[in-house]
ChimeraX commands (.cxc) that place a marker at each C-alpha (Angstrom):
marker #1 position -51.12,42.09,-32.33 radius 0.5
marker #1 position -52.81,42.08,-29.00 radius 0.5
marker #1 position -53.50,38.08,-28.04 radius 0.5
marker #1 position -57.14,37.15,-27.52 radius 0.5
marker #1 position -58.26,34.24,-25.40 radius 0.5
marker #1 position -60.98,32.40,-27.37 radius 0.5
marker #1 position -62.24,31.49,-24.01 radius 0.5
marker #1 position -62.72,34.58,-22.05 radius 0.5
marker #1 position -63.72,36.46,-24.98 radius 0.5
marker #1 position -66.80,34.25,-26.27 radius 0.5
marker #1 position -67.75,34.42,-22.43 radius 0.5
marker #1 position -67.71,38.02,-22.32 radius 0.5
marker #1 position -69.47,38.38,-25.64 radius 0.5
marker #1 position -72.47,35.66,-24.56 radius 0.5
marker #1 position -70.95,33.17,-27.55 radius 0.5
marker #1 position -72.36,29.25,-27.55 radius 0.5
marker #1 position -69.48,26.86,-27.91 radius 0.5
marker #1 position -68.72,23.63,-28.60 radius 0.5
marker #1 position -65.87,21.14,-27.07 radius 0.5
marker #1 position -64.04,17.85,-27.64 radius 0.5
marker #1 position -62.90,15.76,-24.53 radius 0.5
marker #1 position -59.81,14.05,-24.93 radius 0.5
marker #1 position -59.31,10.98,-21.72 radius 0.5
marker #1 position -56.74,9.27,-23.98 radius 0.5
marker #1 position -53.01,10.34,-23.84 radius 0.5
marker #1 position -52.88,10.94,-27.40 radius 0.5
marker #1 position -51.40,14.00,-29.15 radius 0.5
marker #1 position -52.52,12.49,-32.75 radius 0.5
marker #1 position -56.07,12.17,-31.58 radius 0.5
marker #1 position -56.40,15.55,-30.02 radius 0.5
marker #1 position -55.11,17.11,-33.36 radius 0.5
marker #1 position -57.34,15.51,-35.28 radius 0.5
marker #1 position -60.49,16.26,-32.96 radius 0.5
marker #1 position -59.14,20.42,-32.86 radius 0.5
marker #1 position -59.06,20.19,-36.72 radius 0.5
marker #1 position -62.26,19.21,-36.64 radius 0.5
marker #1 position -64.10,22.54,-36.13 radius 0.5
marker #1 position -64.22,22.26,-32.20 radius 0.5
marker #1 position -63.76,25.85,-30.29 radius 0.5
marker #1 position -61.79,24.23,-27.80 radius 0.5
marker #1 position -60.44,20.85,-27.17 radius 0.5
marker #1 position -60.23,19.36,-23.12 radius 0.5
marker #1 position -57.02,17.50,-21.87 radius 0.5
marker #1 position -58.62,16.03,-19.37 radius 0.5
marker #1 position -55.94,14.62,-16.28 radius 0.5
marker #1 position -58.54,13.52,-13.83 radius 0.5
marker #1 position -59.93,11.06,-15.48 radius 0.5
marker #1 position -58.15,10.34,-18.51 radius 0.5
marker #1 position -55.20,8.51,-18.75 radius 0.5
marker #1 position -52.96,11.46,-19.28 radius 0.5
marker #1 position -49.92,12.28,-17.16 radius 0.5
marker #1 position -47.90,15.30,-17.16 radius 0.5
marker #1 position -45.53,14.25,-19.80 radius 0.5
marker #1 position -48.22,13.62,-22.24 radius 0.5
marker #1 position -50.33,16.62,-20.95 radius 0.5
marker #1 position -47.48,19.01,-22.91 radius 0.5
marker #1 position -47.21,17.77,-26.39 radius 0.5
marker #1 position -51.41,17.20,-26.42 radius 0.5
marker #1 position -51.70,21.01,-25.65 radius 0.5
marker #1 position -49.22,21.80,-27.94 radius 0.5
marker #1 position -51.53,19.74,-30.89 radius 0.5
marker #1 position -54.63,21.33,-29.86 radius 0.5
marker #1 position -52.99,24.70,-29.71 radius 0.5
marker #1 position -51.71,23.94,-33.59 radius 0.5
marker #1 position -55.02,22.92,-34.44 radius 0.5
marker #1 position -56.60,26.09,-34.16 radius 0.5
marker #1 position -58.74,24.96,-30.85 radius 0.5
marker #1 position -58.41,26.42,-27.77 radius 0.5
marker #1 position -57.13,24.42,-25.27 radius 0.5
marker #1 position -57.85,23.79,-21.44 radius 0.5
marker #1 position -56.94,21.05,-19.13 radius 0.5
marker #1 position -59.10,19.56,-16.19 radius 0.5
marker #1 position -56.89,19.16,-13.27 radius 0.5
marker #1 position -56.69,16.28,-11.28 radius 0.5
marker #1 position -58.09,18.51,-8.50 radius 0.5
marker #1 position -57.86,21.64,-6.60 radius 0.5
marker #1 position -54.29,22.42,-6.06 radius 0.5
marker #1 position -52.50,25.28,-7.00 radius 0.5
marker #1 position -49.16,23.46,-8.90 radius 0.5
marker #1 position -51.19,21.31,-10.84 radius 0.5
marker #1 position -53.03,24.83,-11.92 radius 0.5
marker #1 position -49.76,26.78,-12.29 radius 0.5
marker #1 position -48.42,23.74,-14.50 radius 0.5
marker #1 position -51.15,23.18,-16.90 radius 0.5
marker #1 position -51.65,27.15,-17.83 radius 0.5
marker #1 position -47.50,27.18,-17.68 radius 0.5
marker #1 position -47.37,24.75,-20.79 radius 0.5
marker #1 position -49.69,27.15,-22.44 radius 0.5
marker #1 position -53.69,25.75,-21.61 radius 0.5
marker #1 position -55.49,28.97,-21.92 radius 0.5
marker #1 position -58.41,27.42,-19.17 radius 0.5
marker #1 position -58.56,24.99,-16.73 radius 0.5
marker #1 position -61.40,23.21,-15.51 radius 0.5
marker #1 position -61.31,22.28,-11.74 radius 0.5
marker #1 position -63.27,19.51,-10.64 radius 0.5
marker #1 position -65.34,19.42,-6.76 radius 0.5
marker #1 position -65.61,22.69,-5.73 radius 0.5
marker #1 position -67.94,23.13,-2.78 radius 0.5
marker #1 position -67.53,26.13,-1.30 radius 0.5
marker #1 position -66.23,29.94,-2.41 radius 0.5
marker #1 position -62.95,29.51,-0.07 radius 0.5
marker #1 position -62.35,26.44,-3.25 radius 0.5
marker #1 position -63.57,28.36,-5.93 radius 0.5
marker #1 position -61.04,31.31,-4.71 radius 0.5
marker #1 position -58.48,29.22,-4.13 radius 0.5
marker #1 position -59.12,27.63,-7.66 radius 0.5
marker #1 position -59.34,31.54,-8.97 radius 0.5
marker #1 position -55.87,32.63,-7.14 radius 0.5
marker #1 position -54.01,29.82,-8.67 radius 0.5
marker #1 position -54.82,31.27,-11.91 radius 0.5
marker #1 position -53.98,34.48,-11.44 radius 0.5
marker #1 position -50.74,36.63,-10.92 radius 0.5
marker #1 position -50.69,39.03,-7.47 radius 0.5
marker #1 position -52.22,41.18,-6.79 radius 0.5
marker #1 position -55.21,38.90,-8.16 radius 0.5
marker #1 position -53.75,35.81,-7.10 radius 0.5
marker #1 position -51.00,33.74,-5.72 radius 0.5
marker #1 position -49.76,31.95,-9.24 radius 0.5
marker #1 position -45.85,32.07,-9.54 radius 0.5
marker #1 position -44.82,33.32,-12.29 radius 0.5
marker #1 position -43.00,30.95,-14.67 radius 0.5
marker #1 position -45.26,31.37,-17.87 radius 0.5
marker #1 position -42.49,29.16,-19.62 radius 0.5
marker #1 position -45.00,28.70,-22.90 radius 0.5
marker #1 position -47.43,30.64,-21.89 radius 0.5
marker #1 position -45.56,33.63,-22.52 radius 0.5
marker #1 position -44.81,32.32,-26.36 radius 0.5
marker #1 position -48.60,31.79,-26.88 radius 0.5
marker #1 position -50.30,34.43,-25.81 radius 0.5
marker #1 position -47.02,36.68,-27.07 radius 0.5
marker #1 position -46.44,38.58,-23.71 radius 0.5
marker #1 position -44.19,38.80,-20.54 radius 0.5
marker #1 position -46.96,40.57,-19.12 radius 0.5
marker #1 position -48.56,39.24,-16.19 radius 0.5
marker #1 position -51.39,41.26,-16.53 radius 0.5
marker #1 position -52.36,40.00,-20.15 radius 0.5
marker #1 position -51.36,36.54,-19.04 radius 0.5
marker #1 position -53.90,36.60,-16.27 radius 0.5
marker #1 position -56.36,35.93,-19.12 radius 0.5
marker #1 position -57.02,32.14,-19.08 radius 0.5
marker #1 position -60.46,31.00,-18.09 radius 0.5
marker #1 position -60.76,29.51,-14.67 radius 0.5
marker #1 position -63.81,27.23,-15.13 radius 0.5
marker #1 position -65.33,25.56,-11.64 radius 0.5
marker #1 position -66.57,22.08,-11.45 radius 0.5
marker #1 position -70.54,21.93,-9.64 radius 0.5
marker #1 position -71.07,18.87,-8.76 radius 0.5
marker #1 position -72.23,17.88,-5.42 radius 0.5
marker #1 position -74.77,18.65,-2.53 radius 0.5
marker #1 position -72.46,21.02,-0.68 radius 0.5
marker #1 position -72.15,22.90,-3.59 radius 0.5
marker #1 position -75.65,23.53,-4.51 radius 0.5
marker #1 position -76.15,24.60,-0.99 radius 0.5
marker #1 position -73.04,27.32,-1.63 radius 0.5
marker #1 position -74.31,28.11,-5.52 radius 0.5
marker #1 position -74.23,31.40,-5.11 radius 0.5
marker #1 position -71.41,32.41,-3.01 radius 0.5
marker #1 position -69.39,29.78,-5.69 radius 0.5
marker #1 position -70.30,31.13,-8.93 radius 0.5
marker #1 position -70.09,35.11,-7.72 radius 0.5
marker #1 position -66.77,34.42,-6.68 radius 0.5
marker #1 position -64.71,37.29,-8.63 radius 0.5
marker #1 position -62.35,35.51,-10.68 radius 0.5
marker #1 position -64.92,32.32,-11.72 radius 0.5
marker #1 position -65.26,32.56,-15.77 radius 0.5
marker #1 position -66.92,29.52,-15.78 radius 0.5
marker #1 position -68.78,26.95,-14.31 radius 0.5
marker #1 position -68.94,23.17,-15.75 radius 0.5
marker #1 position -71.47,20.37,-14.83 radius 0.5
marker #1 position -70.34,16.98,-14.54 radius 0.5
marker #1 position -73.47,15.03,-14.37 radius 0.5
marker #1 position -72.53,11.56,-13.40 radius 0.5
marker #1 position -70.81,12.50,-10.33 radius 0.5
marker #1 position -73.91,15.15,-9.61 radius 0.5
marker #1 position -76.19,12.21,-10.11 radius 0.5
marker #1 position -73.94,9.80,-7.40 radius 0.5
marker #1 position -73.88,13.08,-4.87 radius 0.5
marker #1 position -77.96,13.25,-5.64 radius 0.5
marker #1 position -78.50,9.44,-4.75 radius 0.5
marker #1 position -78.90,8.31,-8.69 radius 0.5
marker #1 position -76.69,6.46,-11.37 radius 0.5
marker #1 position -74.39,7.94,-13.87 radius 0.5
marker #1 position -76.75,8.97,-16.88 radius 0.5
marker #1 position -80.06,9.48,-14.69 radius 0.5
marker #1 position -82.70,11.36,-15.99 radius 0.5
marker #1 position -83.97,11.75,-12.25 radius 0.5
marker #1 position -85.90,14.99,-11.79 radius 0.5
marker #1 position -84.14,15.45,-9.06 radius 0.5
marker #1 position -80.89,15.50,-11.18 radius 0.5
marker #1 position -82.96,18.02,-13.59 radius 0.5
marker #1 position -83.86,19.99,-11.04 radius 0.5
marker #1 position -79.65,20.51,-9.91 radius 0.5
marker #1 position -78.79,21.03,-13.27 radius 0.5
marker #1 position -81.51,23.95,-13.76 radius 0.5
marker #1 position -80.64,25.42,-10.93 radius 0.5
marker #1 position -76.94,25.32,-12.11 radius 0.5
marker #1 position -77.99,27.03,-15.15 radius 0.5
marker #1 position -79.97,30.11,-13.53 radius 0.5
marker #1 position -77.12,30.55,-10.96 radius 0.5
marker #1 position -74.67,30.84,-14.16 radius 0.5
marker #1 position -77.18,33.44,-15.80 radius 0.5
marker #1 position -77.69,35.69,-12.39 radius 0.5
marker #1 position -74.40,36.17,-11.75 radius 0.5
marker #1 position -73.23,36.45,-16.00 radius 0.5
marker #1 position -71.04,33.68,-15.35 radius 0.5
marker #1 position -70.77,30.78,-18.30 radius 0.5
marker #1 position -72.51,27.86,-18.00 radius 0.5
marker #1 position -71.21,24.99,-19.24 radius 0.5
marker #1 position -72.06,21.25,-19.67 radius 0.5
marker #1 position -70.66,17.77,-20.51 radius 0.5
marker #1 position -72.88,15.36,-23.05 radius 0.5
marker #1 position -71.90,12.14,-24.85 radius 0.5
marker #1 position -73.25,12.85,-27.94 radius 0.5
marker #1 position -74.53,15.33,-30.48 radius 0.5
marker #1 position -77.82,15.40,-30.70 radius 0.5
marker #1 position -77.90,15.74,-26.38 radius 0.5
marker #1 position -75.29,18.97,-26.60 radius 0.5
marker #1 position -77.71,20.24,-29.28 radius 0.5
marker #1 position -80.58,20.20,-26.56 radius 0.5
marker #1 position -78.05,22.10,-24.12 radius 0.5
marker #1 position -77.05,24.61,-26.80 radius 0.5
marker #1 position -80.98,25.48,-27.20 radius 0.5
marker #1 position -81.38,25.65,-23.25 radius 0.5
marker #1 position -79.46,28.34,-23.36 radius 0.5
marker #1 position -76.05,26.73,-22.30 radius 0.5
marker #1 position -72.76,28.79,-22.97 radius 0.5
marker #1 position -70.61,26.08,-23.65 radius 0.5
marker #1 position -70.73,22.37,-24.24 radius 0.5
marker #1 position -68.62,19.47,-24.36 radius 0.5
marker #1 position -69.84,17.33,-27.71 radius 0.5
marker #1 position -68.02,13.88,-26.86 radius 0.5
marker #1 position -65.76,12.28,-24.65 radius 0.5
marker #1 position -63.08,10.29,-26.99 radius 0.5
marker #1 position -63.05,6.87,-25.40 radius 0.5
marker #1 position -66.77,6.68,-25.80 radius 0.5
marker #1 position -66.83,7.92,-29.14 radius 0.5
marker #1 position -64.01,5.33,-30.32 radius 0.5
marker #1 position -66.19,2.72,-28.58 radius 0.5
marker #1 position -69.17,3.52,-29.95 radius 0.5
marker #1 position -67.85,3.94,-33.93 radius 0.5
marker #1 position -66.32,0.25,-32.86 radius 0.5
marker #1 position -69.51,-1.13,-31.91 radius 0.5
marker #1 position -71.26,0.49,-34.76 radius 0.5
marker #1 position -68.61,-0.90,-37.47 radius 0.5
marker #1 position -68.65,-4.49,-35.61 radius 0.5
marker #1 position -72.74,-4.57,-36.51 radius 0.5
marker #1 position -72.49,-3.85,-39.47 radius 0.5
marker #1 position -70.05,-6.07,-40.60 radius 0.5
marker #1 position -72.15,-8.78,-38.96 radius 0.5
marker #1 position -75.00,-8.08,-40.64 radius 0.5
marker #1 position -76.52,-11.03,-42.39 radius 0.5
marker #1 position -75.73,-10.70,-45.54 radius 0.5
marker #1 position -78.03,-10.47,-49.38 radius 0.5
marker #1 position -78.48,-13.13,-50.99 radius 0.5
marker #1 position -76.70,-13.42,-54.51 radius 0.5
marker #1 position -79.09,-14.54,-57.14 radius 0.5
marker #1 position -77.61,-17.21,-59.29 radius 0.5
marker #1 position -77.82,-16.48,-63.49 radius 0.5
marker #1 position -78.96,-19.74,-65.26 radius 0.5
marker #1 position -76.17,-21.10,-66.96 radius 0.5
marker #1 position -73.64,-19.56,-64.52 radius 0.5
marker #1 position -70.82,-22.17,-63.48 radius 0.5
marker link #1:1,2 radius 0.2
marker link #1:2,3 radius 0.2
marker link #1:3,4 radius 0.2
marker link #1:4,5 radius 0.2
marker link #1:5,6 radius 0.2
marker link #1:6,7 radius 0.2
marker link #1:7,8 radius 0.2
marker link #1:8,9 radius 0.2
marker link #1:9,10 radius 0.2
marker link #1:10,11 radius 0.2
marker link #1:11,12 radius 0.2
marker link #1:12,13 radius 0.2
marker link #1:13,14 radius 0.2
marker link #1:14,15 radius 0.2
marker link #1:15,16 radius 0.2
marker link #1:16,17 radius 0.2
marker link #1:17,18 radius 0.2
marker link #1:18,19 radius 0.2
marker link #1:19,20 radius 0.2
marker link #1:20,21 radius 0.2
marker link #1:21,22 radius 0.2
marker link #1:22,23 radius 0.2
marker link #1:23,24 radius 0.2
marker link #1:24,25 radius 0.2
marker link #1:25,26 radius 0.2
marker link #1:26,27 radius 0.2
marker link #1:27,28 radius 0.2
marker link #1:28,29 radius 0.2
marker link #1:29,30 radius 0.2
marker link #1:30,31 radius 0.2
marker link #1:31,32 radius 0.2
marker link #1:32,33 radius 0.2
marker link #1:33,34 radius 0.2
marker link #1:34,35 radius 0.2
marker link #1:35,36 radius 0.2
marker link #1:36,37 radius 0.2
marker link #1:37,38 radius 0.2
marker link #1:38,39 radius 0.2
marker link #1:39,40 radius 0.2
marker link #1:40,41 radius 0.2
marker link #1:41,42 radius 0.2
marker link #1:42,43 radius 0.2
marker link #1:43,44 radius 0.2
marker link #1:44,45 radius 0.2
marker link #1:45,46 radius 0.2
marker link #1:46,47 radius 0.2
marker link #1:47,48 radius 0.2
marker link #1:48,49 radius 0.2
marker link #1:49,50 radius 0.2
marker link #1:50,51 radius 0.2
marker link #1:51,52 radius 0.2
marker link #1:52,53 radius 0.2
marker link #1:53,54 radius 0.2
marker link #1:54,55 radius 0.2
marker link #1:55,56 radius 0.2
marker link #1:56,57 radius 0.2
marker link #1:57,58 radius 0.2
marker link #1:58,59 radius 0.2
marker link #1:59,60 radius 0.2
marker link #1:60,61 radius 0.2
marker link #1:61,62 radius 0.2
marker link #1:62,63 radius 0.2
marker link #1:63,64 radius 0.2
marker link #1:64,65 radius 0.2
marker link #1:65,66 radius 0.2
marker link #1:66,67 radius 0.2
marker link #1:67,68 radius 0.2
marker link #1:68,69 radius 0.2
marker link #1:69,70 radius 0.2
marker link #1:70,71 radius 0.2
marker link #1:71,72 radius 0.2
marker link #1:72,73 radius 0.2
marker link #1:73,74 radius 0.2
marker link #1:74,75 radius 0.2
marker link #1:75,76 radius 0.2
marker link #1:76,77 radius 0.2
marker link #1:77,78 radius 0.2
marker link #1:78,79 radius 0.2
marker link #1:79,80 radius 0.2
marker link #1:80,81 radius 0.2
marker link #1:81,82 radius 0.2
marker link #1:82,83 radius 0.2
marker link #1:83,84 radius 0.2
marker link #1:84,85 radius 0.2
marker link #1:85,86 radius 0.2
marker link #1:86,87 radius 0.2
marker link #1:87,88 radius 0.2
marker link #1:88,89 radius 0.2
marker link #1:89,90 radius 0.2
marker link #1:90,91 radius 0.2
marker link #1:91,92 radius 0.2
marker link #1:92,93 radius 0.2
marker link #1:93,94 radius 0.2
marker link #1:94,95 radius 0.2
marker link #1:95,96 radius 0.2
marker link #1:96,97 radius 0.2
marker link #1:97,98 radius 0.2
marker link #1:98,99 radius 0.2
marker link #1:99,100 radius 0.2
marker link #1:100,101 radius 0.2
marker link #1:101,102 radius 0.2
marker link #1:102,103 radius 0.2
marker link #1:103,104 radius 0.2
marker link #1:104,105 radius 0.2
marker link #1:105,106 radius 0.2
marker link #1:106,107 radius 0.2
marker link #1:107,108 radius 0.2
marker link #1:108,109 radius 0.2
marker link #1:109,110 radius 0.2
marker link #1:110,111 radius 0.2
marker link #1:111,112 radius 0.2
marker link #1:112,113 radius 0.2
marker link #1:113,114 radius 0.2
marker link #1:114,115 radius 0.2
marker link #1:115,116 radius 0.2
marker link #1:116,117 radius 0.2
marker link #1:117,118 radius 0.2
marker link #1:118,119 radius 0.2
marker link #1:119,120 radius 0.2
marker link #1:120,121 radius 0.2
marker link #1:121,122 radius 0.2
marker link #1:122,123 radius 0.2
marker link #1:123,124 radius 0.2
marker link #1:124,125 radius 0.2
marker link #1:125,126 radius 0.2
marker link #1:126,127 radius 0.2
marker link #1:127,128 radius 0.2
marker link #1:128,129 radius 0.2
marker link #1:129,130 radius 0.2
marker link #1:130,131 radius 0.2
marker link #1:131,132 radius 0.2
marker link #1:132,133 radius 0.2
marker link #1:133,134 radius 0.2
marker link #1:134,135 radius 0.2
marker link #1:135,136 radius 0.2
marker link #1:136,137 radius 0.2
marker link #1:137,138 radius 0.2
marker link #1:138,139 radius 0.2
marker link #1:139,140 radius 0.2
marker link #1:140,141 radius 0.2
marker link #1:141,142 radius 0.2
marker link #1:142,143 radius 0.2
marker link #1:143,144 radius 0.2
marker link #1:144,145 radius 0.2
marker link #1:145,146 radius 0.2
marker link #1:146,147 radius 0.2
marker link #1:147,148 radius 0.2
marker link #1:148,149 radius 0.2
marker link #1:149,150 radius 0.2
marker link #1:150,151 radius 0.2
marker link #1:151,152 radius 0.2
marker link #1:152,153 radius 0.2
marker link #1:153,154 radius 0.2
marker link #1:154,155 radius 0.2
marker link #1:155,156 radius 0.2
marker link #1:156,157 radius 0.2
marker link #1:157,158 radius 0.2
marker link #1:158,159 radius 0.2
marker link #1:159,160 radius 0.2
marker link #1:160,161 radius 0.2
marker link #1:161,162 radius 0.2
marker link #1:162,163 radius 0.2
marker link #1:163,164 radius 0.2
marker link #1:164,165 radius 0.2
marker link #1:165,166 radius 0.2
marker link #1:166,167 radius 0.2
marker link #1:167,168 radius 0.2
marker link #1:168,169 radius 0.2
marker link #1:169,170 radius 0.2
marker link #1:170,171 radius 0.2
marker link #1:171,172 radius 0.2
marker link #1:172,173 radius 0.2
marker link #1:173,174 radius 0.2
marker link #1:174,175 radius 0.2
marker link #1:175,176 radius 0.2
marker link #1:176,177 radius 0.2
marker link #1:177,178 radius 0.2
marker link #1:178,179 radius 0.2
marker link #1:179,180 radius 0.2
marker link #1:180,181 radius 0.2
marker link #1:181,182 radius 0.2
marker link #1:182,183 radius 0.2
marker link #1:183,184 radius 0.2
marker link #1:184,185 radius 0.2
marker link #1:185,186 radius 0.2
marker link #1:186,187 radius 0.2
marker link #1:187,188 radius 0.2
marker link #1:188,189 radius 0.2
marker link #1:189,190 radius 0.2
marker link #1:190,191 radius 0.2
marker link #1:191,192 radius 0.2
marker link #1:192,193 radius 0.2
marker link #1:193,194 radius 0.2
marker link #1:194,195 radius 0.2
marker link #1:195,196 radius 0.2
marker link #1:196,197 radius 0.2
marker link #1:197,198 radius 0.2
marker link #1:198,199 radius 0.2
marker link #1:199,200 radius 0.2
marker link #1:200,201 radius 0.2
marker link #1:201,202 radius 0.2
marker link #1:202,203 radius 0.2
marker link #1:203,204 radius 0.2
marker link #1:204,205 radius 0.2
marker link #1:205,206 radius 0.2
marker link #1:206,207 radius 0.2
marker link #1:207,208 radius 0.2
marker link #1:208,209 radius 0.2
marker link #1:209,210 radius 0.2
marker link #1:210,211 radius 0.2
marker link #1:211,212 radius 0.2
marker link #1:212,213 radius 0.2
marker link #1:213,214 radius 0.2
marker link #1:214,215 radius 0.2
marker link #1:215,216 radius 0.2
marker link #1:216,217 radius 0.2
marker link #1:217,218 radius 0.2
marker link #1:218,219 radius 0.2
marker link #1:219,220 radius 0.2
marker link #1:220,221 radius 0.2
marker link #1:221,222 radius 0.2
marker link #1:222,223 radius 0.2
marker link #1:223,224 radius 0.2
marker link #1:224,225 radius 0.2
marker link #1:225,226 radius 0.2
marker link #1:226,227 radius 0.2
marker link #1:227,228 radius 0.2
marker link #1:228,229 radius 0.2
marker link #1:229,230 radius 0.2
marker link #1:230,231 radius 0.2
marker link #1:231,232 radius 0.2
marker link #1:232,233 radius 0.2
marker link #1:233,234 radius 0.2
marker link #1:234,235 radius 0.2
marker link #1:235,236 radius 0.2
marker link #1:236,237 radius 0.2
marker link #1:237,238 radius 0.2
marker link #1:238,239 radius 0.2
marker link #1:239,240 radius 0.2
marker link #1:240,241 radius 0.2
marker link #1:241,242 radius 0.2
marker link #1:242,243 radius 0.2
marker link #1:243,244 radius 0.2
marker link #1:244,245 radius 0.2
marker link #1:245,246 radius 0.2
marker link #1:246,247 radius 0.2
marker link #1:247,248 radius 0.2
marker link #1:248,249 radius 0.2
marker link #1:249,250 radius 0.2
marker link #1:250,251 radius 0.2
marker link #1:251,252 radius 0.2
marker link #1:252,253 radius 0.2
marker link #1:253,254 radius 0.2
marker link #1:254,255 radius 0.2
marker link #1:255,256 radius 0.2
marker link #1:256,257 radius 0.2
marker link #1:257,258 radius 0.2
marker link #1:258,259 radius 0.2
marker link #1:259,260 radius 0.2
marker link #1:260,261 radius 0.2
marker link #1:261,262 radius 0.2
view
């Protein structure tokens, strides 16, 4: 049976999906968040905590849970591209591109020639997607981080770049870039992340966003957003701690005492 990237084919098909974000280097965790119903589950090596080592057996859980998964890359070079969809990520997500000389070079790492430049060493790769192929293994989503000035002034030449199957909005770094704090609901921040969004629909390129919580990738999903990224893991473990550690301190009822009770 032909392989099918989960990716690339709810792209093509105009699909909404939803994501975990995984920042801790835990191959338990991302399990458990893949099982969980997620389409696709995010190693994520820029941020997160998460070396190369680690990277492997993580994408090897997510893959086993049934979620699709894809690795943001510490930045844009082509080996840490190469190695990522090499231990089987079926997308990666490139963070800082600014111009469409990054977003190709971002593109050619991910592809074979004549596409691309990629070397060809699909060592798992070839295992998941069940081909020596290069051809069929050309078919992981490159995904393009948006996230500066420079790059809105490029928007178009970035996201028509042939090759792009994605792009992704990190909001706190677009809100630094704009002159605003992490989590700003700036209009000027609004106004970036709009015009994000229409660039994505001209050139029938998926758009894709990262929230902290549920009810704010709900609001994305009815904007009209291809994909979004539900929770980061840290923040969620943080959050359920916080949440427990109230409650627990809670002041507690009362116990009425029965007459005749020793």
């Amino acid at each position: 049976m032909t392989f099918e990237n989960p990716l690339t084919t709810a792209f093509r098909r105009g699909d909404q999906i939803l994501g975990a974000w995984c920042t801790l280097p835990d191959p338990f965790a991302a399990e458990i968040f893949g099982r969980q119903g997620y389409n696709y589950v995010c190693v994520d090596q820029q941020h997160g905590m998460i070396d190369d080592s680690t990277a492997f057996p993580m994408i090897q859980a997510i893959s086993a849970s049934g979620a699709a998964p894809i690795v943001r890359v510490r930045w844009n070079e082509p080996a840490a591209i190469m190695s990522a969809l090499d231990a089987g990520a079926l997308g990666v997500v490139v963070p800082m591109i600014e111009t469409r000389e990054d977003a190709l070079a971002a593109v050619r790492a991910c592809r074979y020639p004549p596409l691309g430049q990629r070397s060809y060493g699909p060592i798992r790769a070839r295992d998941v997607m069940g081909s020596t192929d290069p051809e069929a293994l050309n078919d992981v989503a490159c995904i393009v981080m948006i996230e500066t000035p420079s790059a809105l002034e490029q928007l178009d030449a970035i996201v028509s770049t042939p090759g792009v199957d994605g792009i992704y909005i990190g909001p706190s770094d677009l809100a630094l870039s704009l002159g605003e704090k992490p989590g700003s609901t700036a209009p000027v921040v609004g106004e970036a992340i709009q015009s994000i969004a229409a660039a994505g629909k001209r050139h029938g390129v998926a758009v894709g966003m990262h929230t902290p919580a549920g009810a704010v990738a709900k609001g994305y999903l009815e904007r009209g957003f291809d994909f979004v990224t539900v929770f980061s893991d840290a923040g969620l473990i943080a959050a359920a701690a916080r949440d427990q550690l109230a409650a627990a301190r809670t002041e507690p009822k009362p116990v009425a005492v029965q007459s005749g009770s020793y």
